[in-house]
C-alpha positions as CSV (number, residue, x, y, z in Angstrom):
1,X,0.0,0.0,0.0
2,X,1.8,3.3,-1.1
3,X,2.6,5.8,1.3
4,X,3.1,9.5,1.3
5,X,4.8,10.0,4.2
6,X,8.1,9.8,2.3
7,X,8.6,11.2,-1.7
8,X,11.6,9.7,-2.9
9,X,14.0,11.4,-5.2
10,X,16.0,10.7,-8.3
11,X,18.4,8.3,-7.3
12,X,17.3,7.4,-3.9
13,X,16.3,3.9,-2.9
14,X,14.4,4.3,0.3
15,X,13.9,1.3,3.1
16,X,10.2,1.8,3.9
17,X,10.4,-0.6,7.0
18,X,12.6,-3.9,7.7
19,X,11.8,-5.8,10.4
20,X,14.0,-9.1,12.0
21,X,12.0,-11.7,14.5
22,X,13.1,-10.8,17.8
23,X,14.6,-14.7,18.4
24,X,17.2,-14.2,15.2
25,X,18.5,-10.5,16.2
26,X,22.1,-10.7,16.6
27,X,22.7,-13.5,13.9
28,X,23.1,-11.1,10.8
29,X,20.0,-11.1,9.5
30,X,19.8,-7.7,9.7
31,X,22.8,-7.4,7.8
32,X,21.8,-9.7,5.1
33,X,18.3,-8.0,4.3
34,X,20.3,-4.3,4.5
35,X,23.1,-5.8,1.6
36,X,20.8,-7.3,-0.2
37,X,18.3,-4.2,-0.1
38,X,21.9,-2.2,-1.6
39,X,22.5,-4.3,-3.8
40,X,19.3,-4.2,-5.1
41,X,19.1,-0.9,-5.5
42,X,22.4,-0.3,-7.4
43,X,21.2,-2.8,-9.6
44,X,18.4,-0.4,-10.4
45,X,20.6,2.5,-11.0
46,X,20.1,3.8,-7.5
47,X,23.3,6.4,-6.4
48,X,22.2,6.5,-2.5
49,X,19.6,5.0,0.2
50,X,17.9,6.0,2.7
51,X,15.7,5.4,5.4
52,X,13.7,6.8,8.9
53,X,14.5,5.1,12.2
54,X,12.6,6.0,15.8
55,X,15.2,7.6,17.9
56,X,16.6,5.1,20.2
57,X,15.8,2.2,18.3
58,X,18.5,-0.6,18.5
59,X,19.1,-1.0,14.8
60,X,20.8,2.3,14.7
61,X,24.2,0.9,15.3
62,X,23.3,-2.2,12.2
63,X,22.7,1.1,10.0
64,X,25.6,3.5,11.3
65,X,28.1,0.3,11.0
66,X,26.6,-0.5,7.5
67,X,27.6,3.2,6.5
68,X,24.2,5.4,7.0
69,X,24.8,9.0,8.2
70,X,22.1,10.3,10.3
71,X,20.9,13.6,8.4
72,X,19.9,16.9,9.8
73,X,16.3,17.6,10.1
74,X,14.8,21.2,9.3
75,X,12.0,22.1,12.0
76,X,9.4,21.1,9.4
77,X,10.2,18.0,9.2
78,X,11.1,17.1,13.2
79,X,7.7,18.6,14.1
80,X,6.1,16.4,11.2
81,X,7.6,13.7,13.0
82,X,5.9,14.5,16.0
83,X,2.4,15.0,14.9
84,X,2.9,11.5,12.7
85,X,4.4,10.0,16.3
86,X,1.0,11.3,18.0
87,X,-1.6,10.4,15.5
88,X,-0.3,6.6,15.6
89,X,0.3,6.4,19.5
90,X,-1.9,9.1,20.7
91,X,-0.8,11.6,23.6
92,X,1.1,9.3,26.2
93,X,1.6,11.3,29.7
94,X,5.1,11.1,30.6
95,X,5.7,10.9,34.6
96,X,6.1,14.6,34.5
97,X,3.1,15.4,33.1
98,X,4.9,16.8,29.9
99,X,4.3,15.5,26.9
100,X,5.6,17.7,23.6
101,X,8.8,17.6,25.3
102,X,8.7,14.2,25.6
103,X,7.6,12.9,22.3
104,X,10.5,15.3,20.8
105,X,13.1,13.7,23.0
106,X,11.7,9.7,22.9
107,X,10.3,9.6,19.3
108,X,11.2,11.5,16.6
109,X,12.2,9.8,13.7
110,X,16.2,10.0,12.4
111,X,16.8,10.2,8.7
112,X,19.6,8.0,7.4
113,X,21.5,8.5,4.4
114,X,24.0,6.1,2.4
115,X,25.5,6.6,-0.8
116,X,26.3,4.0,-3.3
117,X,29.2,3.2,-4.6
């Protein structure tokens, strides 16, 4: 089902999710599906990839070790985050009673980056 959360560009190959069974993590699975998904994508004329990860999320380290670059978010696009973060979850009450500050800080999405060789 398409999605128009993300618009990808000339050139981009985008990871729109990737998921690994909890009982295989640490087993390179990970790795597999990520080389395969680049390999793919050259194959298709593709010069960089790219995907969005919740901050905090333990595959963060598979992606920075496989090369991805966390990118720099304008406000637009952090604050879009944040109103996709609420819709799906609704407001959750952190134990100070704040929440905006707490979504911001507990799930924003990161943009990664890798380019192609």
């Amino acid at each position: 089902m398409p999605c128009d959360l993300h618009k990808v560009k000339p050139g981009e190959a985008y990871v729109d999710s990737l998921a690994v069974d909890p009982e295989t993590r640490g087993m390179g699975c990970g790795s597999k599906l990520m080389a395969w998904s680049e390999e793919t994508a050259r194959s298709q004329g593709c010069t960089f990839m790219t995907l969005s990860v919740i901050d905090g999320n333990r595959a963060i380290s598979l992606y920075e070790r496989k090369g991805y670059v966390i990118q720099k978010q304008s406000c637009g696009r952090r604050f879009g985050s944040f109103l996709f973060m609420v819709c799906c979850f609704g407001p959750v009450i952190c134990p100070t009673g704040s929440t905006s500050t707490w979504y911001f800080s507990h799930f924003r999405a990161l943009d990664m980056r890798k380019e192609l060789d």
